[in-house]
C-alpha positions in Angstrom: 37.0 -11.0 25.1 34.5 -12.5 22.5 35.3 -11.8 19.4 32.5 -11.9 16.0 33.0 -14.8 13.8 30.8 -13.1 11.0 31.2 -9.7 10.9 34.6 -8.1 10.8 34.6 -4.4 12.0 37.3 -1.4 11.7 37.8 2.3 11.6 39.6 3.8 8.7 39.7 6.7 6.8 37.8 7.4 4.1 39.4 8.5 1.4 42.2 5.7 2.3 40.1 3.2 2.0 38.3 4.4 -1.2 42.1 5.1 -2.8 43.2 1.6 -2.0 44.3 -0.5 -5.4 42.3 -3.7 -4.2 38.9 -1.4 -3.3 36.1 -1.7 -6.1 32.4 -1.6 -5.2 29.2 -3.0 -7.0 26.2 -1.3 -6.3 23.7 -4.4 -6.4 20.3 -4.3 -8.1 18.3 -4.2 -4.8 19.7 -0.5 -3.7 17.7 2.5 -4.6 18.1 4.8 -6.6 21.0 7.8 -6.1 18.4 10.5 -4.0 20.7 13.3 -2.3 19.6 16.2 -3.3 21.3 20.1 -3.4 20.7 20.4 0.4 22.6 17.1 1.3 25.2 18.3 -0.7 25.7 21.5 0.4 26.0 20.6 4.4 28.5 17.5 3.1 30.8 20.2 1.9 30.2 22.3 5.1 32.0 20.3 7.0 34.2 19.2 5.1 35.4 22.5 4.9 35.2 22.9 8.9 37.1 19.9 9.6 40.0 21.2 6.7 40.5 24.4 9.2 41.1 22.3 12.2 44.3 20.6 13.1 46.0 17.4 11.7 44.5 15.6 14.8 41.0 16.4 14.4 38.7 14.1 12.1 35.0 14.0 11.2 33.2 10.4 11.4 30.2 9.4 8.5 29.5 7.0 9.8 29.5 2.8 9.0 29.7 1.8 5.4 28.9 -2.3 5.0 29.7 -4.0 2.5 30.2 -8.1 1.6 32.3 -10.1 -0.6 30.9 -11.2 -4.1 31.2 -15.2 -3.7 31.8 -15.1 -7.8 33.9 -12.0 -8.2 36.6 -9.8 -6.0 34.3 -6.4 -5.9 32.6 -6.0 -2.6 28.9 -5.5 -2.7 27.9 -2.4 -1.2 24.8 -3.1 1.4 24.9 -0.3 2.7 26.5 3.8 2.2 25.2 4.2 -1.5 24.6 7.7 -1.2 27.3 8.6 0.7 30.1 6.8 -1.0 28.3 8.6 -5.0 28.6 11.9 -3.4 32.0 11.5 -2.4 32.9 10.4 -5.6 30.9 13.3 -7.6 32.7 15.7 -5.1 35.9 14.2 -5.5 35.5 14.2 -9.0 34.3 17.6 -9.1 37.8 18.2 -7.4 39.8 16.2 -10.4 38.1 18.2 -13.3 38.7 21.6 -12.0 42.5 20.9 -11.3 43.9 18.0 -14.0 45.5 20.8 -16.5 46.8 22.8 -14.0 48.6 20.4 -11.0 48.7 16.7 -12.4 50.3 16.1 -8.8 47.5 16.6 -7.3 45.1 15.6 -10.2 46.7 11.8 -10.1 46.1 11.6 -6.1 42.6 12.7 -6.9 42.4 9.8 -9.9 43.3 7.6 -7.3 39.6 7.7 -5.9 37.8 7.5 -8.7 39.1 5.1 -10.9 40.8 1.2 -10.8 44.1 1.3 -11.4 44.1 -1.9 -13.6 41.8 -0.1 -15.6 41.8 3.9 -16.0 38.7 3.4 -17.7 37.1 1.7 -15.5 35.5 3.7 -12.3 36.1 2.1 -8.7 31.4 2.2 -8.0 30.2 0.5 -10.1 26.4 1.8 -10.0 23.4 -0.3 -10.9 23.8 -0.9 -14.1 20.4 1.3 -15.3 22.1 4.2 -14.3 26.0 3.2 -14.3 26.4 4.9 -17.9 24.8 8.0 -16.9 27.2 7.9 -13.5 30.1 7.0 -15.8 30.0 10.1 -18.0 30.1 12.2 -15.4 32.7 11.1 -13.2 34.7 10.4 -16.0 34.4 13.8 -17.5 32.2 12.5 -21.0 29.3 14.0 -21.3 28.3 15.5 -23.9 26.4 18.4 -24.7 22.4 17.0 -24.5 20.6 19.0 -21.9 19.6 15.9 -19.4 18.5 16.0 -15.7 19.9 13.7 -13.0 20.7 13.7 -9.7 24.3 13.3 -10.6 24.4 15.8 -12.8 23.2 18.2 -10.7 25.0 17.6 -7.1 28.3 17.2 -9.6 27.3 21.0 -11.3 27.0 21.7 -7.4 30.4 20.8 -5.7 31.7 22.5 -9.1 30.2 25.6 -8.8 30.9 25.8 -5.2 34.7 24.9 -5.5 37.4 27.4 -6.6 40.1 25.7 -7.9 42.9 27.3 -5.7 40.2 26.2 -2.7 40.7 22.4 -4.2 43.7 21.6 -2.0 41.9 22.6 1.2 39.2 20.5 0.2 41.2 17.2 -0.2 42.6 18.1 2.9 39.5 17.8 4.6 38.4 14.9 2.8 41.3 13.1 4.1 40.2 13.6 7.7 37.0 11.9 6.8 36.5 8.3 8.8 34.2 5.4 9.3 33.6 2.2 10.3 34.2 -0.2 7.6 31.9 -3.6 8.6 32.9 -6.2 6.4 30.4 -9.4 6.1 31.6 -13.3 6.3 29.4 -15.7 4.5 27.4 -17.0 7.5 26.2 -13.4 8.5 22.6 -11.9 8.5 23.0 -9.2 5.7 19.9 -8.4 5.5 19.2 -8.2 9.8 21.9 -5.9 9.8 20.8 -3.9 7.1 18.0 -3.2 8.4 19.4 -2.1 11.6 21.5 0.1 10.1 18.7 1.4 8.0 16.4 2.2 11.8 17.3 5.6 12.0 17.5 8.7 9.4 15.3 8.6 5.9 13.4 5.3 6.5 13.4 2.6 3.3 9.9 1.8 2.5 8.2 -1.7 2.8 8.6 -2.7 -1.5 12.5 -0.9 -1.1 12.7 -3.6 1.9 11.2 -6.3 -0.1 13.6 -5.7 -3.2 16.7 -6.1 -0.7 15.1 -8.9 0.9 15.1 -11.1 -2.2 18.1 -10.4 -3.9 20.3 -10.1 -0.6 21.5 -13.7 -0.6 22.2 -13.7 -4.4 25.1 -13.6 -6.4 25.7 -10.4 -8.1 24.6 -12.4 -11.6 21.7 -13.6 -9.7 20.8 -10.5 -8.9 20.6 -9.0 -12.2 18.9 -12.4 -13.7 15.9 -12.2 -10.8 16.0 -8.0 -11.4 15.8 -7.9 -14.8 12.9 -11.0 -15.5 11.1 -10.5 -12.4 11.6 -7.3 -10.6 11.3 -5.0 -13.2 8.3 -5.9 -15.1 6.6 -5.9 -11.5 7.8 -2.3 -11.3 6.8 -1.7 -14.7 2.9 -3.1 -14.1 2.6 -1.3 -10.7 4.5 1.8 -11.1 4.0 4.3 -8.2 1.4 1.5 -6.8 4.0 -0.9 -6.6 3.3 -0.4 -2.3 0.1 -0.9 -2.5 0.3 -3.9 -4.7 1.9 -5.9 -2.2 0.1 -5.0 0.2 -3.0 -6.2 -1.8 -1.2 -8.8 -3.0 -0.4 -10.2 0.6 -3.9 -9.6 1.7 -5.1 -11.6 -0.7 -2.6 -14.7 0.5 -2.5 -14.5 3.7 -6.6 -13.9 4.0 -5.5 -11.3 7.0 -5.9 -7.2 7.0 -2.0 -6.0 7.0 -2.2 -2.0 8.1 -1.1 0.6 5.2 1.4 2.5 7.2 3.0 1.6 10.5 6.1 -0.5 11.4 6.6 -1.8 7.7 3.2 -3.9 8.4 3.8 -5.1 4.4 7.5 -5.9 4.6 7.0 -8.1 7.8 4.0 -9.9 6.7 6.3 -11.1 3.1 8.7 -12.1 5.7 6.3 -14.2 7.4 5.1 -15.8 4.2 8.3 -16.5 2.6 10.8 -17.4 5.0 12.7 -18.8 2.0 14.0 -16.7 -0.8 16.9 -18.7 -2.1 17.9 -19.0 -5.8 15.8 -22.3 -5.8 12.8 -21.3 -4.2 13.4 -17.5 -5.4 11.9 -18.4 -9.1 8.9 -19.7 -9.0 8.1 -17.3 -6.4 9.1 -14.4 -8.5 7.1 -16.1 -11.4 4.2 -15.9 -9.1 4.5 -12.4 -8.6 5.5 -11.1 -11.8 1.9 -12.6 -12.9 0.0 -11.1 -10.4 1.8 -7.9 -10.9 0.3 -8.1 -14.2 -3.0 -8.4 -13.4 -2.5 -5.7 -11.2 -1.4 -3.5 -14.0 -4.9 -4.3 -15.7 -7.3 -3.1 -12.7 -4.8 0.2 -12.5 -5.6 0.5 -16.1 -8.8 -1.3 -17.1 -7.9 -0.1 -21.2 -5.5 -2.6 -20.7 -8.6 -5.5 -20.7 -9.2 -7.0 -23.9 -12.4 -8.2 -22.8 -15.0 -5.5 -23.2 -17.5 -6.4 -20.5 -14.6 -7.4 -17.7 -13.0 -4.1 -18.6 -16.7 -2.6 -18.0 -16.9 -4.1 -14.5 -12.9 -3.2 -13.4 -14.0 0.3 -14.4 -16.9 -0.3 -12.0 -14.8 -1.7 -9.3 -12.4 1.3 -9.1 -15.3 3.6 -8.9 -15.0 2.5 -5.0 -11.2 2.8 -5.2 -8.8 0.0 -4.8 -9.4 -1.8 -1.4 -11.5 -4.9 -3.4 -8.0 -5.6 -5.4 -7.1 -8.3 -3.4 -10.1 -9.9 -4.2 -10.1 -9.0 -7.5 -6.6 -10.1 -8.0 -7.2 -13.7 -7.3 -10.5 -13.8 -9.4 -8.9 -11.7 -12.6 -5.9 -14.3 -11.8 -8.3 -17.7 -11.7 -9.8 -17.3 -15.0 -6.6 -16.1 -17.7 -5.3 -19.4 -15.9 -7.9 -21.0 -17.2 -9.2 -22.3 -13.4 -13.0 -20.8 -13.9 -15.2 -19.7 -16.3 -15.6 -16.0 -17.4 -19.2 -16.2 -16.3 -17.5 -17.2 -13.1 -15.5 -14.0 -12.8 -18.4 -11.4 -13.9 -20.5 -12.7 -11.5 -17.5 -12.4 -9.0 -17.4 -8.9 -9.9 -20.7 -7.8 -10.0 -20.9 -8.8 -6.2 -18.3 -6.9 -5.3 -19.8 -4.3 -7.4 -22.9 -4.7 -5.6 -21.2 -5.1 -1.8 -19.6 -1.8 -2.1 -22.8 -0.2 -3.6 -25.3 -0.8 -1.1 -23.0 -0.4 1.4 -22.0 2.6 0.3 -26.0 3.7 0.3 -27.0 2.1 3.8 -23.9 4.0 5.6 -22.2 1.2 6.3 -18.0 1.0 6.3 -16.1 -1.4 4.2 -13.4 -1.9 6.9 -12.2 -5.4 7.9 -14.1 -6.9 5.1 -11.9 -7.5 2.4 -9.8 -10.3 4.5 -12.4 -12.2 5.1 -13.6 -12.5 1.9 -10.5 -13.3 0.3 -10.6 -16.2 2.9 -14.0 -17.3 1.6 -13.1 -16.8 -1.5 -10.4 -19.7 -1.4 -13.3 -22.1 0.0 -14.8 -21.8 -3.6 -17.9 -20.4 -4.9 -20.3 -21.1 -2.7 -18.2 -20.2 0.5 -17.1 -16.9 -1.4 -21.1 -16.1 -2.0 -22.4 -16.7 1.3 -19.8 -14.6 2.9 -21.2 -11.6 0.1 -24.4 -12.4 0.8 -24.2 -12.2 4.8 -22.9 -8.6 4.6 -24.2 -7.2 1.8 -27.8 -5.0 3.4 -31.2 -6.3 1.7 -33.4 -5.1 -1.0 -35.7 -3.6 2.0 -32.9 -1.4 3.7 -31.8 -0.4 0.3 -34.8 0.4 -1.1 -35.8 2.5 2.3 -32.4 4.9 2.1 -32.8 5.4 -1.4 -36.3 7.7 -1.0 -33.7 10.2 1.2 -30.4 9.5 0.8 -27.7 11.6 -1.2 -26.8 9.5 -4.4 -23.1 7.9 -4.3 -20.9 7.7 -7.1 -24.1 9.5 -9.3 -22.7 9.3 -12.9 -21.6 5.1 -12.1 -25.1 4.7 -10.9 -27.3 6.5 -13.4 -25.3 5.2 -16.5 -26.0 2.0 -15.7 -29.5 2.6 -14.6 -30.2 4.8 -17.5 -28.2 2.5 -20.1 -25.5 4.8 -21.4 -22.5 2.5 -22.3 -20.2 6.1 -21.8 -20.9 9.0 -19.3 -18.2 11.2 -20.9 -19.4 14.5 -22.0 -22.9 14.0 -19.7 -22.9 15.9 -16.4 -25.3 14.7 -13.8 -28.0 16.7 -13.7 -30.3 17.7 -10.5 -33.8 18.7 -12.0 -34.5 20.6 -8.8 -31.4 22.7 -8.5 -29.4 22.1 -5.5 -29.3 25.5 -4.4 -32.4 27.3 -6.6 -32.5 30.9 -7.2 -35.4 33.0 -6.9 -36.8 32.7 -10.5 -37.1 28.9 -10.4 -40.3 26.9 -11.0 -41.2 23.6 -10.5 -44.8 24.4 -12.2 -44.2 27.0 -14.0 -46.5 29.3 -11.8 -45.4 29.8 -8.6 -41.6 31.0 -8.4 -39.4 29.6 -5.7 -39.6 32.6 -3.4 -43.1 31.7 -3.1 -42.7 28.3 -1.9 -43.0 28.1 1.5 -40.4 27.7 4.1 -41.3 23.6 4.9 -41.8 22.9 0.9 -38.3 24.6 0.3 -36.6 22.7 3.2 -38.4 19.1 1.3 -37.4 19.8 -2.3 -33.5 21.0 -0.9 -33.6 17.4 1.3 -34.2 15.2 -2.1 -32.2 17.2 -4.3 -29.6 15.2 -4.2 -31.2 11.9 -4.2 -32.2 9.3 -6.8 -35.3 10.2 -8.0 -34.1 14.1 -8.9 -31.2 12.9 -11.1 -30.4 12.1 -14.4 -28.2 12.6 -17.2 -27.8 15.4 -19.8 -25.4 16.4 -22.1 -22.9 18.7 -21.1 -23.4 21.5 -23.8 -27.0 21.2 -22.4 -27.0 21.2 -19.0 -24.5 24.3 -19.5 -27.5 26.2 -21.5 -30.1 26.2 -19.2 -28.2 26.0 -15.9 -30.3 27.4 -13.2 -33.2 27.7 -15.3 -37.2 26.4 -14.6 -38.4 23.3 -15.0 -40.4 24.1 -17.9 -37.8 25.3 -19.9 -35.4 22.3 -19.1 -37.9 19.8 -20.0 -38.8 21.7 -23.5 -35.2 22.4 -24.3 -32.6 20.3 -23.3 -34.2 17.1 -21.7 -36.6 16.2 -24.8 -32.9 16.7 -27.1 -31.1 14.5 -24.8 -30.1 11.3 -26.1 -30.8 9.8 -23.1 -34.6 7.6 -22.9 -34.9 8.3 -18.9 -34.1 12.3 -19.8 -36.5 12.3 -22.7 -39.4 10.7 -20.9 -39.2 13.8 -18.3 -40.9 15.7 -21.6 -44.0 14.2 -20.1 -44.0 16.0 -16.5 -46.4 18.7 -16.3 -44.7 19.8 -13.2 -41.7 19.1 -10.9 -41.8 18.8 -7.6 -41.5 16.1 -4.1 -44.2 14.0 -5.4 -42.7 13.4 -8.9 -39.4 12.6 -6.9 -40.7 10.2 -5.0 -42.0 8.5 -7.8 -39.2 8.4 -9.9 -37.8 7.2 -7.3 -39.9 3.9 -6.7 -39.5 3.7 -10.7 -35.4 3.6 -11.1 -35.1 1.7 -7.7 -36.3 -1.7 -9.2 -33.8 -1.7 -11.9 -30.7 -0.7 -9.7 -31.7 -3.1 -7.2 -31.8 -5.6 -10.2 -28.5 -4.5 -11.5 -26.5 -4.7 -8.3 -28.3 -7.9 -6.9 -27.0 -9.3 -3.9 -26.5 -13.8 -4.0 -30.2 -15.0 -3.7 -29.1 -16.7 0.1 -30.8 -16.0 2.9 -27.8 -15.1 5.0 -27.9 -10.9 6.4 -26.7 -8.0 7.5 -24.9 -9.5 10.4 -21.7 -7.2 9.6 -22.3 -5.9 13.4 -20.1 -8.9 14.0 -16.5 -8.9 13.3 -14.8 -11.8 12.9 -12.0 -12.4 15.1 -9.5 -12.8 13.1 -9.6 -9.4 11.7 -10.3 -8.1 15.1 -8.2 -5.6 16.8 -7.1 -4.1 19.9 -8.5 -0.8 19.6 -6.5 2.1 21.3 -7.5 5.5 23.3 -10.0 3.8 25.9 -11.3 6.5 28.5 -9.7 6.0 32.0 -11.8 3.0 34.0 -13.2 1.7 30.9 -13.1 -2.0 30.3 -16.1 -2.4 27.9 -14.5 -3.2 24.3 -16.8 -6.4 23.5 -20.4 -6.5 24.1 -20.4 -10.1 23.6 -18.5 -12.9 21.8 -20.3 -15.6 19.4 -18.0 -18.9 19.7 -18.9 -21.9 17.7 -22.7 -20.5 18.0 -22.1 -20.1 21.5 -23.1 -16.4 23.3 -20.2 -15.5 25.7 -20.7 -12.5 28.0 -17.0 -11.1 27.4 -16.7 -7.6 27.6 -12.5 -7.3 27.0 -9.1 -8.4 25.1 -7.8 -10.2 28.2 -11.1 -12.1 29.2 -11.6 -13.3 25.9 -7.6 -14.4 25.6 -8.4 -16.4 29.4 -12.0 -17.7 27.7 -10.3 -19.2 24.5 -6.7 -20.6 25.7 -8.8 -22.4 28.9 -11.1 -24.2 25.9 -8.8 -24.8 23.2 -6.6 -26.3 26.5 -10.0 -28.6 26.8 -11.3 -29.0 23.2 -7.8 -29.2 21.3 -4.8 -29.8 23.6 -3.1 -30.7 20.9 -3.7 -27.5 19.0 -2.6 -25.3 22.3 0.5 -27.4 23.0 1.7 -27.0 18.8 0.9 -23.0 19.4 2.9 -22.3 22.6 5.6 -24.9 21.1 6.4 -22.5 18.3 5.7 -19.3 19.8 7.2 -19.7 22.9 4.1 -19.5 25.4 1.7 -18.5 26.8 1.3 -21.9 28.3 4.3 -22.7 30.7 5.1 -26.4 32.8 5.4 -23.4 35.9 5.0 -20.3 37.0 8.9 -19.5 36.7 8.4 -15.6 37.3 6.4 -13.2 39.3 3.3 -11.8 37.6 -0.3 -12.8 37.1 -1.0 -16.3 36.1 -4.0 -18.8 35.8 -3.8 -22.5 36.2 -5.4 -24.7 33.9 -4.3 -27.9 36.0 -1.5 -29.1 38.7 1.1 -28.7 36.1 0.7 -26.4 32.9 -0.3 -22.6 33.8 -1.4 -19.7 31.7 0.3 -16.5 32.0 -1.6 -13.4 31.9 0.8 -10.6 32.1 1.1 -10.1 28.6 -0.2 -6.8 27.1 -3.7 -6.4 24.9 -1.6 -6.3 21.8 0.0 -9.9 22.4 -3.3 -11.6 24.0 -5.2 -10.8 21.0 -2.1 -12.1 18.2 -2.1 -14.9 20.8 -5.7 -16.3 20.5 -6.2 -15.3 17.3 -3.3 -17.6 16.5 -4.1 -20.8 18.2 -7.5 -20.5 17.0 -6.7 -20.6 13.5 -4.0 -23.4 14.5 -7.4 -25.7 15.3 -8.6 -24.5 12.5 -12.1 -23.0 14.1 -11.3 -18.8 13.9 -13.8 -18.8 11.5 -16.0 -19.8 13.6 -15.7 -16.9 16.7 -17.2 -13.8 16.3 -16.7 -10.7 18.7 -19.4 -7.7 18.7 -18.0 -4.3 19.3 -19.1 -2.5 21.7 -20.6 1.3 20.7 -17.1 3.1 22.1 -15.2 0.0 20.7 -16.7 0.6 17.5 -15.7 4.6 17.7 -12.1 4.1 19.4 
């Protein structure tokens, strides 16, 4: 029988184990915090009490608890069974308090749990040390009398106000039939592979919780509180609730590849991926790395925090299209407090973005799969950065078109800027035709809106919304003559606005589709000049995506093999309609153009290139002896070529056009 060098496995009981003299458990830095709640609680003691009434024999499993030896100390570091080892300790103690006056017999077994027995003082968990005072006080009976919430507190209040003492006797006797698999780790074993495998099933650990273990895992317990206390929790502090979202940006912005929000752990595997490494000597400048960016991350959460009064003006602006630019942002924001390019460097940075969202935004066009590619551009430099703006941010001309008809995005960003007001607080936007007017209104003052005519109703209701019907006014009053005619708008709230483009609407004698249209033509020019695209030629060719941010796309109608409707290599036009053509097209030329390149990629990934066809399935040769297999599913053929392209350093080069249903899929 084999038998595991690394991992040393045995059933015990529970309450054994925990009562053993030489048992004392750390809680390391990288667990989470305590979560059970009331409900966890409450079916814990359930069965406990159902396996008390059975018979001696009878025992109830909890499952695996792992643990590892401290290489600097004789506690074992609890990997995994936090929140089931704390509860048993609040129930036990629970237990202890309600019967230590009246049966110290039973009261000392009890102790036995809870506490070392070199050290009464001294509890056998020792939690993370944030919250080991507040666990402390209550197991050890010492709280005092300040009203506090904590999950301790409250699953402890539980089990007490649950338990009778003369029921306390029953309930150690089923806490005695508790068992599980104690899994004990040598020093060459994976902790953190099988961590994660234990972790596959009930409330799943999410991609920063992941990252936390991953990096502090193969420390020393006073490594781990060195790296958590200088690194991981000022990163927690800057990002707070974003702290997920930060590294996803974060790796983004690295790795110059789209990583998915939810899914698999998409985040945790690609911080795998990048650092393989997280040792004590690699682990700080690392952590240095990220603690800075973290930082800067805090700033575009909270642009106040900007000294700079014109960058904290355009992070404001950024967010106003939420937060899928902060990987660009990131390494800009990052490049110039390091001194590495100018501040005018960095507002002009940000007014492209600025302006890339906008006109986007106004042409109908998605900012999907954009933000990778950019960040790759943006590590070529300047001018690789502002041609790959320039090529998918849409033209004056198409800009200019939408605006006459289009409904205004992000109104109140737009029109302060356009109408130079440094704060729209306490300003509403204001439609000058109503968006919905009643009966009384007039754009002329002599014909009411019931007397317009069914067409001229339908035109004023269809630019309502748009540029040239908008401005700014003062809340207190817009409020006073909401709903009310033209005329009496213009005479008593626009000529008071402190606003020049609201004032100069005092000299309208009427209002109405014509006026719109001009005003139109007249604040297009300056928002045009305010979000400029880069002066390059370069287009409007986001129809192509590149193909490294290309993806399989899913749900394809029975029969259907159109997902391309062509592919642009190297300037090249290739006729490739699908996944597994193009994977066939691209191995066959890198095998011509870059053996080298194909041999290094199937070297470390293990295919798809093969000396023979050593199983059944579909194959292709490429000559008498190296073959291509072509069995694999769209998921891998596309990581596949995507992956020895950029390993001949050309993916920058292929393009793939969607087809209509690929684009809709």
């Amino acid at each position: 029988m084999a038998t595991a060098t690394n991992v040393e496995a045995n059933a015990v009981g529970t309450i054994q184990w925990l009562s053993a003299p030489e048992t004392s458990i750390v809680v390391p830095v990288y667990q989470r915090q305590y979560r059970w709640d009331i409900g966890g609680c409450e079916r814990l003691l359930s069965d406990i009490r159902a396996v008390a009434g059975e018979n001696q024999a009878h025992r109830h499993f909890i499952g695996s608890i792992l643990s590892a030896q401290d290489s600097s100390e004789t506690d074992l570091i609890l990997i995994d069974g936090q929140q089931r080892i704390t509860t048993l300790m609040l129930l036990v103690a629970a237990l202890h308090h309600s019967v230590q006056d009246d049966d110290p017999a039973l009261a000392a077994e009890l102790e036995c749990v809870l506490v070392r027995a070199d050290d009464p003082s001294r509890t056998k968990l020792r939690p993370h040390d944030a919250w080991a005072d507040l666990y402390d006080s209550v197991v050890l009976d010492r709280r005092s009398d300040i009203d506090r919430e904590s999950r301790f507190d409250d699953n402890y209040a539980f089990f007490r106000s649950q338990i009778h003492a003369e029921e306390v006797p029953q309930i150690w006797a089923g806490l005695q039939k508790l068992e599980h698999v104690s899994i004990t780790l040598g020093a060459q074993a994976n902790a953190q592979q099988i961590f994660e495998s234990l972790n596959s099933t009930g409330e799943p650990l999410r991609d920063h919780e992941l990252i936390h273990n991953y990096i502090l895992m193969g420390l020393t317990h006073a490594e781990q509180i060195d790296v958590e206390n200088r690194f991981w929790l000022p990163i927690e502090q800057h990002t707070g609730e974003m702290i997920g979202a930060f590294w996803r940006h974060y790796l983004v912005m690295t790795t110059g590849r789209e990583i998915a929000a939810n899914g698999e752990h998409g985040v945790y595997s690609a911080f795998r991926r990048s650092f393989p490494r997280v040792d004590a000597e690699h682990l700080q400048s690392d952590a240095a790395t990220w603690r800075h960016f973290a930082e800067i991350y805090g700033a575009l959460l909270e642009p106040a925090l900007e000294d700079d009064e014109e960058i904290r003006r355009h992070l404001e602006g950024v967010n106003t299209f939420g937060r899928s630019a902060y990987p660009l942002v990131l390494r800009s924001l990052s490049e110039y407090r390091r001194g590495l390019t100018m501040r005018a460097e960095l507002i002009e940075s940000l007014e492209w973005i600025q302006a890339l969202y906008l006109r986007r935004a106004l042409v109908g066009l998605p900012m999907e799969r954009l933000i990778a590619r950019l960040c790759r551009a943006r590590d070529e430099g300047r001018e690789a950065f502002m041609r790959a703006v320039a090529r998918i941010t849409p033209s004056d001309e198409r800009v200019a078109a939408v605006l006459k008809y289009v409904e205004l995005p992000h109104a109140a960003y737009i029109l302060s800027r356009v109408e130079n007001v440094d704060d729209a607080t306490g300003f509403d936007v204001e439609h000058i035709v109503p968006l919905s007017p009643g009966d009384s209104w007039s754009g002329d003052g002599i014909r009411t809106w019931r007397d317009y005519t069914e067409d001229e109703q339908n035109s004023h209701r269809a630019l309502a919304p748009t540029l040239g019907n908008l401005t700014l006014l003062e809340q207190p009053l817009a409020e006073r003559t909401f709903g009310a005619p033209f005329s009496e708008k213009r005479d008593t709230a626009y000529a008071r606005s402190s606003v020049p483009a609201t004032r100069a609407l005092i000299d309208q004698e009427a209002w109405g589709t014509a006026a719109i249209a001009q005003r139109t033509r007249d604040l297009t020019r300056p928002l045009l000049e305010i979000w400029a695209r880069p002066a390059l030629p370069e287009i409007d060719d986001d129809g192509l995506t590149p193909v490294l941010d290309a993806v399989r796309r899913r749900g394809w109608p029975a029969g259907w093999d159109r997902e391309f409707d062509y592919v642009e290599y190297r300037g090249e036009h290739w006729e490739i309609k699908d996944v597994r053509a193009l994977f066939n097209r691209i191995f066959r030329r890198a095998w011509t153009d870059d053996r080298a390149a194909a041999l290094a990629y199937c070297a470390a990934h293990g295919g798809p290139i093969y000396d023979r066809m050593a199983w059944k399935g579909q194959w292709d040769r490429l000559d008498d002896t190296n073959f291509l297999y072509m069995g694999w599913d769209s998921n891998y053929m596309m990581n596949a070529l995507q992956g020895v392209l950029e390993e001949s350093g050309i993916g920058a080069e292929v393009f793939v056009k969607y087809s209509y249903i690929g684009n809709v899929m």
